[in-house]
N, C-alpha and C positions, 0 to 999 in steps of 0.2 A: 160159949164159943167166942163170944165177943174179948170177954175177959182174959181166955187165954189168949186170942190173937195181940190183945195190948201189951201183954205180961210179955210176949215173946217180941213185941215190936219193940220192948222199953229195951229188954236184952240184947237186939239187934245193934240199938241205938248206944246204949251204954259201952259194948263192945266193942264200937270203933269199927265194926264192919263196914258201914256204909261211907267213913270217910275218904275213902281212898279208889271208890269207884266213877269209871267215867258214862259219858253216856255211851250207849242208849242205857246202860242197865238200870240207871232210875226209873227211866221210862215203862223196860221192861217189867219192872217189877209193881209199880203202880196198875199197867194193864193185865196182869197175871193176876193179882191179888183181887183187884174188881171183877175178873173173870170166874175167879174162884169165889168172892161174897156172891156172884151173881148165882153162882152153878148152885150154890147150897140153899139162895134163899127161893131156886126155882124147883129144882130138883131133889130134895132133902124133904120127905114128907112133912116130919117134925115142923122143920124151919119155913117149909114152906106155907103152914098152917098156920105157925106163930106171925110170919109176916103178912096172911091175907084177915087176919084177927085185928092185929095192934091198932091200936087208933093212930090214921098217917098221920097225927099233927106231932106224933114221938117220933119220925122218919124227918118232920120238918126241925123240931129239935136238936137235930143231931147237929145241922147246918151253925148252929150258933158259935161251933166251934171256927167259924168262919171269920169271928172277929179276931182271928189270928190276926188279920189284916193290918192292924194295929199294930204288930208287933215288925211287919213285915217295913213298915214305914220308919221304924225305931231304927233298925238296921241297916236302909238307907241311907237315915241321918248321921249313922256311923259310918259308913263306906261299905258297911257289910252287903250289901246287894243291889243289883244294879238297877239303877232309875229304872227301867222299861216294867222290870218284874214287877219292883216291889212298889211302885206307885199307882200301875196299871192293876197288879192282884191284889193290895193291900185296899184300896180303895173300892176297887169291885167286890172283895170278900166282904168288906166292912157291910157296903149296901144291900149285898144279899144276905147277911145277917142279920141286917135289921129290917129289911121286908120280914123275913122267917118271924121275928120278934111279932111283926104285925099280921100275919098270918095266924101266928098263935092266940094271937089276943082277940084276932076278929073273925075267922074262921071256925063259926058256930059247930057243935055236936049237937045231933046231926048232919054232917054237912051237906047244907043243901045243894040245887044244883047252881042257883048264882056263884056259891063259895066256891065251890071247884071247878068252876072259871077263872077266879082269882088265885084258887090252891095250882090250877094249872099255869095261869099265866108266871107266878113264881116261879114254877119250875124250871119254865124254859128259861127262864132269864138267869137261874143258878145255874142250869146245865151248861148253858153258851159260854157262862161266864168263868166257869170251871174249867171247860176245855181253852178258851181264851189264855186261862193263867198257866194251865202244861203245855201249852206250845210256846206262850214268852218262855216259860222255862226253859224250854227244850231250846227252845233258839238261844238263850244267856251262856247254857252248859253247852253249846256246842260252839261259841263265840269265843268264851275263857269259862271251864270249865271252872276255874280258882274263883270267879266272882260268886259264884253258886254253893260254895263250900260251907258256908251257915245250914243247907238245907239237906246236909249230909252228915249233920253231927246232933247231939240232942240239944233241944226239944225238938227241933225242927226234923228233925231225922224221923219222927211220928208222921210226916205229911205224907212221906211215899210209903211207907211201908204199914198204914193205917188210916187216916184220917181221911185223904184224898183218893185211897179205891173205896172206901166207903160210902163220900158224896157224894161220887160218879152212880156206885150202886143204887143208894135211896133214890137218888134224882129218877134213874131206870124203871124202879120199881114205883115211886111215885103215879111214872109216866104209864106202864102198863097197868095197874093199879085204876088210876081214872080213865082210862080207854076203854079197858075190859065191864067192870064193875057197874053195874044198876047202883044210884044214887040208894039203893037200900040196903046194900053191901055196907058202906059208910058208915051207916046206921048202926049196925048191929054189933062194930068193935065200943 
């Protein structure tokens, strides 16, 4: 599912479809698409089996794609996007990227219940910081839609239409994940 959904986000990307849209529809279509990762990873037996299985620290993983942030700073220094976003997101991705790194490395299997105090405290601080970067968004594309124009063509055209309903999802499922679950749930992927 995943693999198709990338294959068809690259063809979105590739095809110019997204350069020429204004908001909300980025908007919409990041919150449709994590509606839709949500709907499958709750309600899809299969999926919903494989995701109370997998060991979270491969949901914390995903995050590392977070050091786009880097990239987001790059395009800054070019003019390509506007100080608020890409200093404010590039910067906050970057750091919750590299928590996720130390997550990984220090969040024992097992995980016991100190870890997932710290696998918890991660998350909120990714989730906050995620929603943080789609409302500068949202406020840049609704300021001058043309300063935002990097995030509608490829590579970056992968954030709305994958990368970012994605994050939102894990963070979610993270979050219900360690609410729900007896520390021997954790255990057993």
């Amino acid at each position: 599912i995943l693999g198709l959904w990338l294959v068809l986000a690259l063809a979105v990307g590739a095809a110019g479809v997204l350069a020429t849209v204004q908001p909300p529809l980025p908007q919409v279509i990041i919150l449709s698409l994590t509606i839709l990762a949500l709907g499958l990873a709750l309600r899809v037996s299969p999926v919903r089996e494989w995701i109370a299985d997998i060991d979270p620290r491969w949901l914390v993983a995903f995050h590392l794609t977070r050091y786009v942030g880097f990239y987001f700073l790059v395009l800054y220094d070019r003019n390509e996007l506007p100080y608020a976003f890409a200093v404010y997101g590039g910067w906050g991705d970057i750091l919750v990227a590299t928590l996720a790194v130390l997550v990984l490395l220090f969040v024992p299997r097992p995980v016991s219940s100190r870890a997932r105090l710290l696998l918890g405290a991660w998350n909120v601080i990714g989730f906050v910081d995620i929603l943080g970067v789609v409302i500068t968004a949202t406020r840049a594309f609704m300021v001058d839609p043309a300063s935002m124009a990097a995030l509608l063509r490829l590579p970056l055209s992968l954030l709305p239409t994958f990368v970012v309903p994605l994050v939102l999802a894990t963070h979610i499922l993270i979050a219900l994940r360690l609410r729900r679950a007896p520390v021997r749930q954790w255990e057993t992927a």
